[in-house]
C-alpha positions as CSV (number, residue, x, y, z in Angstrom):
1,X,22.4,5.5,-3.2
2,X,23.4,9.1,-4.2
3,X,26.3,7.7,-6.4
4,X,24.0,5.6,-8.3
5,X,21.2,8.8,-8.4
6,X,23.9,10.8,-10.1
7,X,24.6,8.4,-12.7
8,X,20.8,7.9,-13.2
9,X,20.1,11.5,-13.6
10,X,23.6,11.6,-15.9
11,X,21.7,9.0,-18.4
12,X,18.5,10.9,-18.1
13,X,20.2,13.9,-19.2
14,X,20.9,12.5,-22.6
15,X,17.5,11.6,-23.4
16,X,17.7,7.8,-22.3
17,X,15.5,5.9,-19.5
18,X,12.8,8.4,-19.2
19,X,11.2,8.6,-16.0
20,X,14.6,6.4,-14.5
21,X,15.1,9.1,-11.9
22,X,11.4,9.3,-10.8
23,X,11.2,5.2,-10.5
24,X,14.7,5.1,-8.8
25,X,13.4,7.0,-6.1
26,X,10.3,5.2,-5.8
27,X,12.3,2.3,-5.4
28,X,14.5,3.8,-2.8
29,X,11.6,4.7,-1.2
30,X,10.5,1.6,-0.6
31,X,13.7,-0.3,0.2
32,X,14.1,2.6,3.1
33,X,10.4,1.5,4.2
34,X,11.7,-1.7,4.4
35,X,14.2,-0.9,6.6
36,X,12.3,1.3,8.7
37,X,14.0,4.5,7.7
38,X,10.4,6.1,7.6
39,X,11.4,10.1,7.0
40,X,14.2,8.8,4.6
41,X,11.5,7.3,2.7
42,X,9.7,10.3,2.8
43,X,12.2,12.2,1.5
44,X,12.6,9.8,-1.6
45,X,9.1,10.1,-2.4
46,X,9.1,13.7,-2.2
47,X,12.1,13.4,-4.9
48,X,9.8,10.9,-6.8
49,X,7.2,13.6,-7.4
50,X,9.9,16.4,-8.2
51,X,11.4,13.9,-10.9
52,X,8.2,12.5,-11.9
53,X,7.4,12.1,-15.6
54,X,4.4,10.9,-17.5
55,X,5.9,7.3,-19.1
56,X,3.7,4.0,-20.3
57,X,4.9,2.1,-17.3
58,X,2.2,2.7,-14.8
59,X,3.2,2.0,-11.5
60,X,2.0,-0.6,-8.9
61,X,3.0,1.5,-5.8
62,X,1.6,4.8,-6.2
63,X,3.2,7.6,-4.4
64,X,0.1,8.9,-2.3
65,X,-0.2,5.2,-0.6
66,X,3.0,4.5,0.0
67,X,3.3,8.0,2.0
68,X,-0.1,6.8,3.5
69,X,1.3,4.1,4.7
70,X,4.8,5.2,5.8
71,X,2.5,7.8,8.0
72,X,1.0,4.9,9.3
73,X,4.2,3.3,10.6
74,X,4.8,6.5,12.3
75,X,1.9,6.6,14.1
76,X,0.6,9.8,11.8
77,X,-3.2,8.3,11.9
78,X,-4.6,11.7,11.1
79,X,-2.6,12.2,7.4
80,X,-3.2,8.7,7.1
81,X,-6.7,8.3,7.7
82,X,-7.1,11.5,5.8
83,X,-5.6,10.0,2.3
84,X,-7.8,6.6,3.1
85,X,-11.0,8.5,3.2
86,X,-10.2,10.0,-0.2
87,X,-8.8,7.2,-1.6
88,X,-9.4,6.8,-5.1
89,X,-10.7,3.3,-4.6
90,X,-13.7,2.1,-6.7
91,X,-16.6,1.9,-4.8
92,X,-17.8,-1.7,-5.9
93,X,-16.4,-4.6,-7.4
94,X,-13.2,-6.5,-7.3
95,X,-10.0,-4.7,-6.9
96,X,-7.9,-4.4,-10.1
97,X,-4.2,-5.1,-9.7
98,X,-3.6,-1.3,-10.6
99,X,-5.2,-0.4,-7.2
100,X,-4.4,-3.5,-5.5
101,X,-1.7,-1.8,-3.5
102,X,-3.8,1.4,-2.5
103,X,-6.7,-0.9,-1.3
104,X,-4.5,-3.2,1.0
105,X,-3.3,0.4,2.3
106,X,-6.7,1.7,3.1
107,X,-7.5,-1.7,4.5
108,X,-4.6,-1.3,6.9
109,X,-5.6,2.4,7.9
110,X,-8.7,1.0,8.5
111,X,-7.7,-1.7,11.0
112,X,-5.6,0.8,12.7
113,X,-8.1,2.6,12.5
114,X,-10.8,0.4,14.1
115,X,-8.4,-0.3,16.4
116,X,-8.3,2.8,17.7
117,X,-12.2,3.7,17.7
118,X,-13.9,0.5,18.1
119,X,-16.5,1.7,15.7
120,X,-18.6,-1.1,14.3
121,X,-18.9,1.2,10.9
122,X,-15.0,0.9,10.3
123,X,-14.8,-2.9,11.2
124,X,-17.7,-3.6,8.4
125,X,-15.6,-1.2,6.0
126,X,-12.7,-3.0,6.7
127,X,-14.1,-6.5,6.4
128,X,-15.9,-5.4,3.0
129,X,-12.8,-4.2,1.6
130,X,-11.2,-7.2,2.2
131,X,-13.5,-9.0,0.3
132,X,-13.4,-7.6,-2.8
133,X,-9.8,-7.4,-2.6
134,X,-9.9,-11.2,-2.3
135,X,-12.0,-11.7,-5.3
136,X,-9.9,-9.6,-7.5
137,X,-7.1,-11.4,-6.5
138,X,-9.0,-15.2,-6.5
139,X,-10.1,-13.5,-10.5
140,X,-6.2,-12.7,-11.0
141,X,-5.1,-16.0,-9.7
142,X,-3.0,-13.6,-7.3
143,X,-1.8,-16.3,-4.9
144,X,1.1,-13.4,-2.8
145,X,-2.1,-11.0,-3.0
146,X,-4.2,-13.6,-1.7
147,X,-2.0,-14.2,1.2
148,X,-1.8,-10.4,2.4
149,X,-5.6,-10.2,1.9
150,X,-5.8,-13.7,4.3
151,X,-3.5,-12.2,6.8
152,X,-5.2,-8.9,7.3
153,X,-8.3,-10.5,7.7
154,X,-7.0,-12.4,10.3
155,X,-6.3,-9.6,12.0
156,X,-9.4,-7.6,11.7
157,X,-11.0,-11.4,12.6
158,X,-9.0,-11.0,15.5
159,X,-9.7,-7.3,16.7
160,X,-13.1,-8.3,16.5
161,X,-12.7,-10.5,18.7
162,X,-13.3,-13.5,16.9
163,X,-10.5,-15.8,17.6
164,X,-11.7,-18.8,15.8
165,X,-12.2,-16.7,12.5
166,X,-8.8,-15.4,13.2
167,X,-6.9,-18.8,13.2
168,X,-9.0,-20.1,9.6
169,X,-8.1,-16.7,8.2
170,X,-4.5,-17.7,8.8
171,X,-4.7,-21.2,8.0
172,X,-5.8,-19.7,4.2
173,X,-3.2,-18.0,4.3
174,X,-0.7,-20.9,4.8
175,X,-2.2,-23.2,2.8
C-alpha cells in the first residue's frame, strides 16, 4: 500500500489525478474494513481528509459514515450513535443514491442500537428508514441496494421478534 501511495502522491505532485491521493485512501479504507483492520481503516480515513480535495467526482462512501460505521464494528456505540443522530439524512422521502450509503449506516446504528435499548421509538425509526430506503432503491431499480435494505429488515423483523416477517424479509432478498 505505501509503495503505491508514494507513487500516487508522485503523480499528484505534477498536477495530474487531482484528488487521487484523497480517493486512494478512501479506498484503502475500505478494503481494511473489509478485512477487519478497524483502526487501520481509521487511520486511512484520517489520511483521506488530510488529502482531501474539492473534485466533480462526488463520492458514494462519505468519510463521516464509513468512520460511523467502522466505530460500530468496534463496539464504539456512543461516536456512532452520535454521527447517526446528526446525520445529514433527509427527513422524508426516498433515499437518493448520494445518501444511500449514509442511510443504510444510520439504519445499522439504529438496529444496534435498538438492540441494545429495546426502545419501541428506535425500532419505528429503524423500520421507517428502511422503507424509504427501499423505495429509493425500487425508484432506482437498485436491485444490490435492494438486497441490503431486505436483509436489514430482516433483522430488525427479527429483533422484534417477529420471526415470520423475518424469514419473507429474507426470502425478498433472495429472490
Amino acid at each position: 500500500m505505501a509503495e503505491t501511495l508514494a507513487r500516487c502522491q508522485r503523480v499528484r505532485a505534477h498536477g495530474i489525478l487531482a484528488g487521487s491521493v484523497h480517493r486512494l485512501h478512501e479506498g484503502y479504507a475500505q478494503l481494511s474494513l473489509a478485512l477487519g483492520k478497524l483502526d487501520e481503516a481509521l487511520d486511512h480515513l484520517d489520511q483521506a481528509e488530510q488529502t482531501s480535495r474539492w473534485d466533480r467526482l462526488p463520492t458514494q462512501w462519505p468519510i463521516d459514515a464509513l468512520r460511523a460505521l467502522i466505530w460500530l464494528r468496534q463496539g464504539r456505540w456512543s461516536e456512532a450513535e452520535h454521527w447517526a443522530v446528526g446525520g445529514a439524512i433527509e427527513p422524508a422521502g426516498p433515499i437518493p443514491y448520494a445518501q444511500e450509503f449514509a442511510a443504510l449506516t444510520q439504519a445499522r446504528i439504529l438496529l444496534a442500537a435498538y438492540d441494545q435499548n429495546k426502545e419501541p421509538e428506535t425500532l419505528a425509526a429503524t423500520f421507517a428508514l428502511l422503507a424509504r430506503l427501499q423505495a429509493g432503491a425500487e425508484q432506482g431499480q437498485r436491485q444490490g441496494s435492494l438486497i441490503e435494505v431486505h436483509w436489514l429488515q430482516a433483522l430488525a423483523e427479527q429483533s422484534a421478534g417477529n420471526e415470520p416477517a423475518a424469514l419473507a424479509a429474507l426470502q425478498q432478498a433472495v429472490t
